[in-house]
N, C-alpha and C positions, 0 to 999 in steps of 0.2 A: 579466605575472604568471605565477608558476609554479602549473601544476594541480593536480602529485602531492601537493606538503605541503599543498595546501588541501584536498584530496579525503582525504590521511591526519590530517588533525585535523578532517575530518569525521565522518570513521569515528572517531575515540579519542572523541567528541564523541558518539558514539552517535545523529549523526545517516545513518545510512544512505542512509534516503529522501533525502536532500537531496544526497548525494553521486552516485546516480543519476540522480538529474534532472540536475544539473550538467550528468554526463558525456554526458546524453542531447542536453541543451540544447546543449553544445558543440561537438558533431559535426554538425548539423544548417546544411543552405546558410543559412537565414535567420535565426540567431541574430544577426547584430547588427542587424536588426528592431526586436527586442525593445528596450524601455526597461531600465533595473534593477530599477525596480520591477517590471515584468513578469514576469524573472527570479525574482527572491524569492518574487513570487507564488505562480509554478510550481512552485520548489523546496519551501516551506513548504506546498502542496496536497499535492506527493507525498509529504511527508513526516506530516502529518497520516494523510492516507489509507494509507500503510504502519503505523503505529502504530494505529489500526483495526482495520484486516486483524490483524495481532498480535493484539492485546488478544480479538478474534471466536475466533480460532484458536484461542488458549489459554483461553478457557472453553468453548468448545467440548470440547477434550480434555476438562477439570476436572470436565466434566459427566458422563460416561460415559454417554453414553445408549444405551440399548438398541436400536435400532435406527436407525443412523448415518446410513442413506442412505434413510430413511423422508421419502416427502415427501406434500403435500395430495391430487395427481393419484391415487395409491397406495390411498386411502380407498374403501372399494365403499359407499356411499351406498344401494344399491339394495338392499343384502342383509335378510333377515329378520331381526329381534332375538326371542329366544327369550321 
């Protein structure tokens, strides 16, 4: 089987995540281990979980919030309220 046209109608396919897992899966000593379905498994996880990541990212921007890198630890709990 050839890699590059499956890996470039991955990508036209707008599957990215699945095209790095692939290539991740491919180079690894113990991939023929693996079942196919194991395979699939893997790729459609990382591909899930990239498409996630996205969707976080971009509302994240959409959101502007005012302070970016504002987190819970940051809160002084302790302080007087007027």
């Amino acid at each position: 089987m050839l890699i590059h046209p499956t890996l470039d109608q991955m990508q036209a396919l707008g599957l990215a995540g699945m095209a790095d897992a692939y290539l991740q899966l491919a180079e690894q000593d113990n991939a023929t281990d693996l079942s196919r379905d194991e395979w699939r498994g893997l790729m459609l996880y990382r591909e899930a979980a990239m498409r996630a990541d996205r969707r976080l990212t971009n509302r994240l921007a959409t959101a502007k919030l005012r302070f970016v890198d504002a987190c819970i630890e940051d809160v002084d709990f302790a302080s007087r309220r007027p």
